[in-house]
C-alpha positions as CSV (number, residue, x, y, z in Angstrom):
1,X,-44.2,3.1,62.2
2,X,-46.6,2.1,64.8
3,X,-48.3,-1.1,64.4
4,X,-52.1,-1.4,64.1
5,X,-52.8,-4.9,63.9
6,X,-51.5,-8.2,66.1
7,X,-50.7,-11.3,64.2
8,X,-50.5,-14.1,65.8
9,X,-48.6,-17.8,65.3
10,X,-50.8,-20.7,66.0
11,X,-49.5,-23.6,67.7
12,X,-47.3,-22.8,70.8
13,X,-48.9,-19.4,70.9
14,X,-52.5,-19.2,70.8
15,X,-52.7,-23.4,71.6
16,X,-50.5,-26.2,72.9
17,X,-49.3,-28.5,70.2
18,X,-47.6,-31.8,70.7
19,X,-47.2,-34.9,69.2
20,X,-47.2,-36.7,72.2
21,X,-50.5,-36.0,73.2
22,X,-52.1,-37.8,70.9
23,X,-49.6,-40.6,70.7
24,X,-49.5,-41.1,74.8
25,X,-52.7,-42.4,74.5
26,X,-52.2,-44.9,72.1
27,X,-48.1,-46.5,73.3
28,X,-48.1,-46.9,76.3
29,X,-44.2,-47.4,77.1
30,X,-42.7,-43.9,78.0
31,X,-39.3,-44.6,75.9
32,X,-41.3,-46.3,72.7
33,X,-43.1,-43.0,72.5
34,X,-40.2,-40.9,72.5
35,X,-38.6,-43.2,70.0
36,X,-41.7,-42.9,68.2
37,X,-42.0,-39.1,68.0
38,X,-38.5,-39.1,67.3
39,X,-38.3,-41.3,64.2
40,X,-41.7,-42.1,62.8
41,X,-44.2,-39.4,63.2
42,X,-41.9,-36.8,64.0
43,X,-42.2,-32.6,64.0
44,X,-39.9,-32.5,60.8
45,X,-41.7,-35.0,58.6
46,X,-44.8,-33.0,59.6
47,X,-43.4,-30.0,58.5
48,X,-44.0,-31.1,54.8
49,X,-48.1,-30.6,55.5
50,X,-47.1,-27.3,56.8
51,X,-45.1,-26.5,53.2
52,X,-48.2,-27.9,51.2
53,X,-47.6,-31.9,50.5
54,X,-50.8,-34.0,50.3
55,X,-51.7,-36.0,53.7
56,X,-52.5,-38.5,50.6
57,X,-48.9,-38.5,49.5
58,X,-47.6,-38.5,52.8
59,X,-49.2,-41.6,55.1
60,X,-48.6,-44.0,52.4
61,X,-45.3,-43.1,52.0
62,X,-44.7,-43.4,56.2
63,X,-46.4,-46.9,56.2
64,X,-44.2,-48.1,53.9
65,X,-41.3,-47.3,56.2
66,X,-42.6,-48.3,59.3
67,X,-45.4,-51.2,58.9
68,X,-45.5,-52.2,62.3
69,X,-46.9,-48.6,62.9
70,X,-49.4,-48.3,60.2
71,X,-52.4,-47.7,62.9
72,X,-50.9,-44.8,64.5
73,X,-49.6,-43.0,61.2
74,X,-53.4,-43.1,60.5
75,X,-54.6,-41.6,64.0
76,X,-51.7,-38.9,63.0
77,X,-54.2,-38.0,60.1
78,X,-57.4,-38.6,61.2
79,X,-57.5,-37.7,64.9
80,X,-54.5,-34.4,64.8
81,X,-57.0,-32.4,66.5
82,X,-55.8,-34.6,69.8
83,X,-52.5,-33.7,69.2
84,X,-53.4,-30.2,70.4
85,X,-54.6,-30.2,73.9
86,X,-56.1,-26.6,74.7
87,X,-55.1,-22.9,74.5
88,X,-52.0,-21.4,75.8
89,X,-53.1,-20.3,79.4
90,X,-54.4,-16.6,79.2
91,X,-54.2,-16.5,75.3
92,X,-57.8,-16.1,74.5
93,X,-58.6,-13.8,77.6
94,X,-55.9,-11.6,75.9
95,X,-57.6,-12.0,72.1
96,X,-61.0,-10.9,73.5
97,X,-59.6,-7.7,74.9
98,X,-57.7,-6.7,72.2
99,X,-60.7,-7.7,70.1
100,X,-62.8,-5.4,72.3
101,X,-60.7,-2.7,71.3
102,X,-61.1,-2.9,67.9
103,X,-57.8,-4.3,66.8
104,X,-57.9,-6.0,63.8
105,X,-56.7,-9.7,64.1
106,X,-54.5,-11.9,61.8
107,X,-53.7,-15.7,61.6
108,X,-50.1,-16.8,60.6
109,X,-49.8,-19.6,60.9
110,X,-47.4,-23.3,60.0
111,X,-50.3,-25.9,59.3
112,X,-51.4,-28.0,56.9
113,X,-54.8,-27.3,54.9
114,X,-56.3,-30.8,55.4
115,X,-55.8,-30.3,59.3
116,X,-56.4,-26.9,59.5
117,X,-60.0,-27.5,57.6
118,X,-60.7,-30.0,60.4
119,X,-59.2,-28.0,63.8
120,X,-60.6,-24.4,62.2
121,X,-64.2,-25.5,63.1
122,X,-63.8,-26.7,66.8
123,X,-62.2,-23.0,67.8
124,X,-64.5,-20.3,67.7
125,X,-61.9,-18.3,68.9
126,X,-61.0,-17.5,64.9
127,X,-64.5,-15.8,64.3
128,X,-62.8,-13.2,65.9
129,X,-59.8,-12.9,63.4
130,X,-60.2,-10.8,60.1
131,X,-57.8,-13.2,58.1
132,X,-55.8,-16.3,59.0
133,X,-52.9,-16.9,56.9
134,X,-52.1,-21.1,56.5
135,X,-48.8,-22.0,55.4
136,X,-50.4,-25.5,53.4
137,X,-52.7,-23.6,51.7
138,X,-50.1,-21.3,50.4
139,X,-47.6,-24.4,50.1
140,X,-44.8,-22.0,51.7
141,X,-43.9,-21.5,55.0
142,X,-41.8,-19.7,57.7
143,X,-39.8,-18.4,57.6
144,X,-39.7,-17.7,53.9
145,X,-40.0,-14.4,53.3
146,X,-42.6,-15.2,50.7
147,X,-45.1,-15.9,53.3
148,X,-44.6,-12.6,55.1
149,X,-44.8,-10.7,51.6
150,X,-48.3,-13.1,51.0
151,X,-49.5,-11.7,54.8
152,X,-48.8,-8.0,54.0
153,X,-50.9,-8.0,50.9
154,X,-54.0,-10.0,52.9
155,X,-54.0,-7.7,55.6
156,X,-53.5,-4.7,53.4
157,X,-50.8,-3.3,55.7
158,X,-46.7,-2.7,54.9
159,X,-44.3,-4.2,57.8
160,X,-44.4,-1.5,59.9
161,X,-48.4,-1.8,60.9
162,X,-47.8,-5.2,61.8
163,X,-47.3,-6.7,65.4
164,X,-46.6,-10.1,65.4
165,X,-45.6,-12.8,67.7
166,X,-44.1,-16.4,67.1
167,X,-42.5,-19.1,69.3
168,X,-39.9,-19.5,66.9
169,X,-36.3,-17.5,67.0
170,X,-36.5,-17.9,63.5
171,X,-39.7,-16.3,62.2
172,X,-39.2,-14.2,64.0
173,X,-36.1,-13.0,62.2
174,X,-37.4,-13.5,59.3
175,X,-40.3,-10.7,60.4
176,X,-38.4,-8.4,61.8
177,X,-36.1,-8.5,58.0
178,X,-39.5,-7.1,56.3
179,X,-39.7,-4.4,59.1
180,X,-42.5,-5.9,61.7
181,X,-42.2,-5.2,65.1
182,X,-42.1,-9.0,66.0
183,X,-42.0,-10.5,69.3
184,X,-40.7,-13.9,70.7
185,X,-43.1,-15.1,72.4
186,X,-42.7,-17.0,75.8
187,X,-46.1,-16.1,77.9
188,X,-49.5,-14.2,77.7
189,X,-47.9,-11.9,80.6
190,X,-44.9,-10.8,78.9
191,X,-46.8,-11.2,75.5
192,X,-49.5,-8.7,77.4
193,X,-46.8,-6.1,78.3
194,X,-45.3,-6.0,74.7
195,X,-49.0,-5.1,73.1
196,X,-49.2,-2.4,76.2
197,X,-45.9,-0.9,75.3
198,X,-47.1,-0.9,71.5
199,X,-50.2,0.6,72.4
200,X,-52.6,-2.0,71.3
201,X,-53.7,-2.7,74.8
């Protein structure tokens, strides 16, 4: 089946993501941060915002481990938006052409609902998108098959319509189990060839 609509993955796709980037600016010892990112506010703890858990349940819970860090597991909730420090170089050129064509746009997307409330507003770039598809607000995420099955019946299309593209080796698996054509992604240019070859560009 030929696909008819691009989804997307967020962070590492369409924008940078790290941790470090916010926390840089707030340790200023190279090996503390990496400690820090390591062990306190790491990817994996937050993952569980990305599967649903309440920033409420969560912070508190951190504190109480690691006191001596109580200010920055608070910039971790209130300033995330830092944490992401622009788009992925020739992403959004490449969403305003496919746009242009008419090709309907989708969101899929790890991220917790608190945080994604706050970076949604600051990118314009999603006015273009028809749906976007948010792992917190769902409370499941990659790659459970669940959230693929949740993303078919928002877009309205079976597997086989769907082009989508994803950092991760594993959602992408997962994708390509329900029948997408799903693409690791690595760079706008090869990204850009793949839609070509599909026919979306």
């Amino acid at each position: 089946m030929v696909p008819s609509a691009v989804v997307f993955d967020i962070g590492r796709v369409l924008f940078e993501w790290q941790l470090s980037a916010l926390f840089a600016k707030l340790i200023a010892d190279p090996d503390e941060l990496a400690w820090f990112v390591a062990n306190v506010v790491t990817e994996e703890w937050h993952y569980q915002h990305d599967r649903g858990r309440s920033l409420a349940e969560m912070v508190p819970e951190r504190i109480a481990e690691f006191p001596a860090y109580a200010a920055h597991i608070h910039a971790y909730a209130t300033r995330f938006n830092e944490t992401v420090p622009g788009p992925v170089a020739g992403m959004p050129a490449l969403v305003g052409r496919l746009h242009a064509r008419g090709v309907p746009l989708y969101g899929l997307t790890n991220f917790g609902d608190e945080l994604w409330a706050r970076f949604r507003p600051t990118q314009p770039i999603f006015d273009l998108f028809a749906d976007v598809i948010v792992s917190g607000a769902e409370k499941v995420a990659k790659p459970d098959p669940a959230i693929y099955a949740i993303t078919e019946a928002r877009t309205g299309r079976r597997g086989g319509e769907l082009f989508f593209t994803d950092d991760n080796p594993d959602n992408i698996a997962a994708a390509r189990a329900r029948g997408w054509h799903a693409h690791l992604f690595t760079d706008a240019a090869s990204l850009e060839a793949q839609l070509f070859a599909a026919g979306l560009l």
